[in-house]
N, C-alpha and C positions, 0 to 999 in steps of 0.2 A: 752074610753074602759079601764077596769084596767088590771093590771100585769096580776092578775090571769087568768082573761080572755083570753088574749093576747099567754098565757102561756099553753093553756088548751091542754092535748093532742090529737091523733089523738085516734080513737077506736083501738088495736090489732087485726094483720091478724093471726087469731086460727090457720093457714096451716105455720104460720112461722114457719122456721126448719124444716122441711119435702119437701123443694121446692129449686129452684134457679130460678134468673135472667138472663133472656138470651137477646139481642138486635143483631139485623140483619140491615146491612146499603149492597145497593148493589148503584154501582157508574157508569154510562154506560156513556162514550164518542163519540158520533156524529161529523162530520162535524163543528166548531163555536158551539157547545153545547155540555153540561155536564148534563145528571139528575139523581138525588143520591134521594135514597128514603130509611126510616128508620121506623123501626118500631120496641116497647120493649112493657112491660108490661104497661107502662106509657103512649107512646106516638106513632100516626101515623102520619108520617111526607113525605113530597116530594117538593122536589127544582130543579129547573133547573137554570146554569147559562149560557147565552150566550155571547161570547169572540169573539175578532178579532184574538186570538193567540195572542196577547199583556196585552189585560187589556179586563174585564169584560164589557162588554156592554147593557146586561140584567139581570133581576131578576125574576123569578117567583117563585110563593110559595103555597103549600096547607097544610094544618093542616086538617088532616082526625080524628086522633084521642087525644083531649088532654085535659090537665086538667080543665081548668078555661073557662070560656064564652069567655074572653077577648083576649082568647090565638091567635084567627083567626088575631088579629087586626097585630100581627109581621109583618104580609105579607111587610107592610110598612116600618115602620125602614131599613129590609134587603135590602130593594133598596137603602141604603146609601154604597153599594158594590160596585153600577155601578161607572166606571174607575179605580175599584183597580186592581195594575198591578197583571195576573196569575204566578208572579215567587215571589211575599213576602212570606216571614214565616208569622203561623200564629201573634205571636206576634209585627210584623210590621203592618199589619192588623187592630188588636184593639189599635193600637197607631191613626186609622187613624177612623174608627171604632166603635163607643162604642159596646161592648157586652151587655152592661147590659139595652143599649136601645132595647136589641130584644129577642126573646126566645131565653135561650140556647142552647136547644138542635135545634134550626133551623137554629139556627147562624153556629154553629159546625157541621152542613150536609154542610152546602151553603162554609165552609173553605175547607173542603175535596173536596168540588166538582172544587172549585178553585186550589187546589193543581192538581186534578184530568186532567185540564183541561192543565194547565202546562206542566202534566209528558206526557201525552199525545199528545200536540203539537211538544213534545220533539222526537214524536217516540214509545213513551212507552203505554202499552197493553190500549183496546179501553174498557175493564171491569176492576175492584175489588170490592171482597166481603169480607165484613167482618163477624163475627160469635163471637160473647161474651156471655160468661157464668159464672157467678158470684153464687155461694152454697151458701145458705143462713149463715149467721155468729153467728153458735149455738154451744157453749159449743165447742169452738174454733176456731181457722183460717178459714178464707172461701178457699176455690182454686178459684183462681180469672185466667181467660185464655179466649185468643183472639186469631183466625186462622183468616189468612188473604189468601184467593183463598183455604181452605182447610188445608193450612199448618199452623202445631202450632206455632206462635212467641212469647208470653208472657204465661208463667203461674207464677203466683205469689201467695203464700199464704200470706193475708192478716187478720189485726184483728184490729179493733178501729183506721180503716184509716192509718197505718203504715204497712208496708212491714213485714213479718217476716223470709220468706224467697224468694226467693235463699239467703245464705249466701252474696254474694255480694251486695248484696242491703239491708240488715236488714236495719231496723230501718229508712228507708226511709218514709214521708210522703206520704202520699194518699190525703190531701188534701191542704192545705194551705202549700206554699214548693214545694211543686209536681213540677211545672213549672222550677224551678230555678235549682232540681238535674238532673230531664229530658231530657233537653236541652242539657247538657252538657253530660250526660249519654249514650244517642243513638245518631243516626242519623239516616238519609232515611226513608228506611220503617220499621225499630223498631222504631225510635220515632215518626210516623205517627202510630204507630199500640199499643203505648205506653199510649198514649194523647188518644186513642180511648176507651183503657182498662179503663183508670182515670177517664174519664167521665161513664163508661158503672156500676163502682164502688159505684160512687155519687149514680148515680139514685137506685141501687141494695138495697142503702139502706131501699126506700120506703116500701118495701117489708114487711119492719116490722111493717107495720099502713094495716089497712083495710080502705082505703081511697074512695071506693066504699060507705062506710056507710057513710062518711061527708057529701055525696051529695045535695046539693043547700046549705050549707054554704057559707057564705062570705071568702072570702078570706083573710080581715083583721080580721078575726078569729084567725087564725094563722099566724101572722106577724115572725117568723123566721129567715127571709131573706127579710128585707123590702129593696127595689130597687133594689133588684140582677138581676131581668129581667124585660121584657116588662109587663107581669100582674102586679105587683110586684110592678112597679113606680106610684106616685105619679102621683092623677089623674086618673088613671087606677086602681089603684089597689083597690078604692075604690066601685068601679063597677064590680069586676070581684067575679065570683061562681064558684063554683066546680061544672061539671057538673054529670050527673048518667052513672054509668059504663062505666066509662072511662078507665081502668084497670083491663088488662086480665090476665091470668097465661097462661104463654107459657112453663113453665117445666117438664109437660109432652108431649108434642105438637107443639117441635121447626118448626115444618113445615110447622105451620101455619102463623110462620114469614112473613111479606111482602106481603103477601094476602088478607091482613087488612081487613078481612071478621066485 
């Protein structure tokens, strides 16, 4: 395959600038079990993990809605969860882990639902729901903002992956960085509501491709990100397609979140 090929872009989505990004994650605690289901413009996702209240003891997984043919196959990888203890950060996790052997964003339901599982063997509430909304980033800043049970914890204007405001955080990364001011920045449930926003940010970007018209493309089409995830790797990524209408617009219609019609 050459540069140019490799390089080619995606078609423009005509409705960019007139819309936003929105992702809905809801996290429901049971008895020994956690099931956290996600759903954005990109992606329908739902995990369960099953715990002794020490360490993970089960994995399951569905991919209802997502990009590539090959994306159902993560189911597997995520089962390299089973015996991580429910009280690590995430980043003690992918030390034990890899992220990049599994969908992102399925990796990142199944970390919350472990944190989920944690705070709640702890005592702490048997629900959370999250709500992201990311304005498209046109002819300036996006408002980038995350409610966690209804109440607002993050709003951030953001522009080309950097913070621009609140004053306190200018000039802070959005991408590459992100982890390392984060950490140290929040704690509890801001920087679990932080890491959600960062990610809800990533994907917001897609928004600027009409990625519905790739459809049955190869996926080494657009090499981008080669091994960042489970489609992605070697081996796989050689096999994997974009499939058709896999991406919906949810910003006029957040309420259709989660009911992954």
């Amino acid at each position: 395959m050459s540069q140019s090929q490799s390089q080619q872009p995606f078609p423009l989505n005509p409705d960019f600038g007139r819309g936003c990004y929105r992702r809905r994650i809801r996290l429901r605690a049971l008895p020994g079990r956690v099931e956290a289901e996600l759903e954005d413009s990109n992606h329908g996702l739902r995990c369960a993990i099953d715990h002794d209240g020490q360490r993970v003891t089960g994995v399951e997984s569905e991919t209802l809605r997502v990009p590539f043919s090959t994306c159902s196959g993560a189911s597997e990888p995520l089962r390299a969860l089973i015996g991580v203890e429910l009280s690590l950060q995430p980043r003690a996790i992918a030390e034990a882990v890899n992220p990049r052997a599994n969908c992102t964003h399925l990796y990142d339901l199944a970390l919350l639902a472990i944190a989920h599982g944690h705070r709640n063997a702890g005592g702490g509430p048997s629900s959370r729901n999250y709500e992201l909304r990311v304005d498209d980033e046109h002819d300036g800043p996006s408002d980038a903002m995350v409610w966690l049970d209804g109440e607002l914890i993050h709003h951030w204007h953001a522009a080309d992956w950097t913070i621009a405001s609140p004053a306190e955080l200018s000039d802070k990364p959005l991408y590459k960085g992100f982890a390392a001011w984060a950490n140290d920045e929040f704690d509890g449930d801001a920087r679990e509501a932080a890491f959600v926003l960062h990610k809800g940010y990533f994907v917001a970007s897609a928004r600027r491709y009409d990625l519905n018209a790739a459809a049955g493309q190869a996926a080494t089409a657009h090499m981008y990100l080669p091994g960042v995830c489970h489609s992605y790797s070697p081996g796989i990524v050689e096999q994997a397609v974009r499939l058709e209408n896999s991406v919906r617009d949810f910003s006029d219609c957040p309420e259709q979140l989660l009911r992954f019609g």
